[in-house]
C-alpha positions as CSV (number, residue, x, y, z in Angstrom):
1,X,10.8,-14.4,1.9
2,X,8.8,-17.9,3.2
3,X,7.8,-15.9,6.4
4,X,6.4,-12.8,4.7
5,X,2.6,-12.1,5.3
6,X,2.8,-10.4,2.1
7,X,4.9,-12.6,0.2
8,X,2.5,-15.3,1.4
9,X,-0.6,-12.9,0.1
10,X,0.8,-13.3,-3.5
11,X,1.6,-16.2,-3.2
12,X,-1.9,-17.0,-2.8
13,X,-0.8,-18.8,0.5
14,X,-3.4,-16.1,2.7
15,X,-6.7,-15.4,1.1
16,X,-7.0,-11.3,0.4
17,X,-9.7,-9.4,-1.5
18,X,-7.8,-8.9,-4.5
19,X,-8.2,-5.7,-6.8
20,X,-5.3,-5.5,-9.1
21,X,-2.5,-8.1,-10.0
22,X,0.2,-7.8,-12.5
23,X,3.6,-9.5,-13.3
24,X,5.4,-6.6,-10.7
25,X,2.7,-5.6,-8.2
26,X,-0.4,-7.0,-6.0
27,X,-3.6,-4.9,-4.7
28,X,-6.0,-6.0,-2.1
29,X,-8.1,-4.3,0.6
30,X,-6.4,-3.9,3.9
31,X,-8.3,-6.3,6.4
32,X,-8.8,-3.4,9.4
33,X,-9.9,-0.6,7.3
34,X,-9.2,2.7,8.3
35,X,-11.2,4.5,6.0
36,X,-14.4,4.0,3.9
37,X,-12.3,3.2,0.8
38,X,-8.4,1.4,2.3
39,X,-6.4,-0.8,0.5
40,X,-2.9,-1.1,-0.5
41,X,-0.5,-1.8,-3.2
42,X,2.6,-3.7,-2.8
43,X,5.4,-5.2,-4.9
44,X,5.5,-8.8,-5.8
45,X,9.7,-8.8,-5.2
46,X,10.3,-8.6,-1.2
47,X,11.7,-5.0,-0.3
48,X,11.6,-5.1,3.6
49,X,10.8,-1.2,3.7
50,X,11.3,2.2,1.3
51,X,14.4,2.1,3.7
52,X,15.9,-0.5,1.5
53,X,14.6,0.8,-2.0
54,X,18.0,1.2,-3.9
55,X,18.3,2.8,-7.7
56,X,17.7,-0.6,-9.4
57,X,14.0,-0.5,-8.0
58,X,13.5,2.7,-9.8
59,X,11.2,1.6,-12.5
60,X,8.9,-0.7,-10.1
61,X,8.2,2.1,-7.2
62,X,7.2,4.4,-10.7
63,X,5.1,2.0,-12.0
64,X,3.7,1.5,-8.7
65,X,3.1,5.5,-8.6
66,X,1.3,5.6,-11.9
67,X,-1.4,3.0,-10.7
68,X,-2.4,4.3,-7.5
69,X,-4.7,7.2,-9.3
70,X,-6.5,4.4,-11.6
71,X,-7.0,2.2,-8.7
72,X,-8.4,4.8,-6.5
73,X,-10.5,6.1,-8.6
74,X,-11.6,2.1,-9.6
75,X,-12.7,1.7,-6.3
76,X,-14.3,5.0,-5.2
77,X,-11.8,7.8,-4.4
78,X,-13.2,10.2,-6.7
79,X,-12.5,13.3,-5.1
80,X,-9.3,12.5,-3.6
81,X,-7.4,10.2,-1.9
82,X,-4.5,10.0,0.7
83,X,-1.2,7.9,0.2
84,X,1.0,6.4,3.6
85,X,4.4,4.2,3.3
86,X,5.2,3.3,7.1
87,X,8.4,3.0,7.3
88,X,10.5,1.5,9.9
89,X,9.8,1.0,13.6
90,X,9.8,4.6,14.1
91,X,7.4,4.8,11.3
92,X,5.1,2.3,12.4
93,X,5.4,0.0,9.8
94,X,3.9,-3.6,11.2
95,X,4.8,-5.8,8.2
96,X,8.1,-5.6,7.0
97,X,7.2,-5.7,3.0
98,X,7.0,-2.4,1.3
99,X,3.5,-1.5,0.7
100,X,1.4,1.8,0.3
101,X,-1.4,2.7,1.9
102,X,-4.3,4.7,-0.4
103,X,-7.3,5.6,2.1
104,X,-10.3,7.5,0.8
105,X,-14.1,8.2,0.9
106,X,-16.9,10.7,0.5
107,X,-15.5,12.4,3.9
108,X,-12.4,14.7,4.3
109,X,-9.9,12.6,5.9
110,X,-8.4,13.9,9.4
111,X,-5.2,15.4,10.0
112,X,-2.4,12.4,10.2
113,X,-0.6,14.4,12.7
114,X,-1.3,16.6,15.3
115,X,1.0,19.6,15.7
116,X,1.0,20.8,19.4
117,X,0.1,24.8,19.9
């Protein structure tokens, strides 16, 4: 897509701080951190959202799976690590390009949602 922030990332069209490139996916640190250690991972093909992931994507979403350990343990995450795929409006997903979220650091990470008692 020619209008994609994320498209345009790997394209090279938007600077990013890189961390992993291959022929399928693109890493870089997200540019308002939420977390000590915050970056994601994102396929080069345009998938608007997990919404639209269809069987034929099968192989690239378990690639994608496989490297998410490596590269959080690459850049810090070495006693855990948490995972987010925002999806939809509902979700609060902001760009529509599916991507993953891996946040981490020396510090237990808070609850993502708050159950009322």
């Amino acid at each position: 897509m020619d209008s994609c922030v994320f498209c345009k990332i790997v394209r090279g069209e938007i600077p990013s701080e890189k961390i992993y490139e291959d022929a399928d996916v693109f890493a870089f640190h997200d540019i308002h951190p939420a977390a000590p250690i915050h970056f994601m991972l994102i396929p080069k093909l345009h998938i608007g959202s997990l919404d639209e992931v269809e069987d034929k994507h099968r192989s690239l979403l378990g690639e994608m799976m496989v490297l998410i350990p490596r590269l959080a343990r690459e850049q810090g995450c070495t006693d855990g690590f948490r995972t987010i795929i925002n999806t939809g409006r509902v979700g609060g997903q902001e760009v529509h390009h599916l991507h993953i979220h891996i946040v981490g650091g020396s510090e237990r990470l808070p609850a993502m949602i708050h159950h009322p008692r």
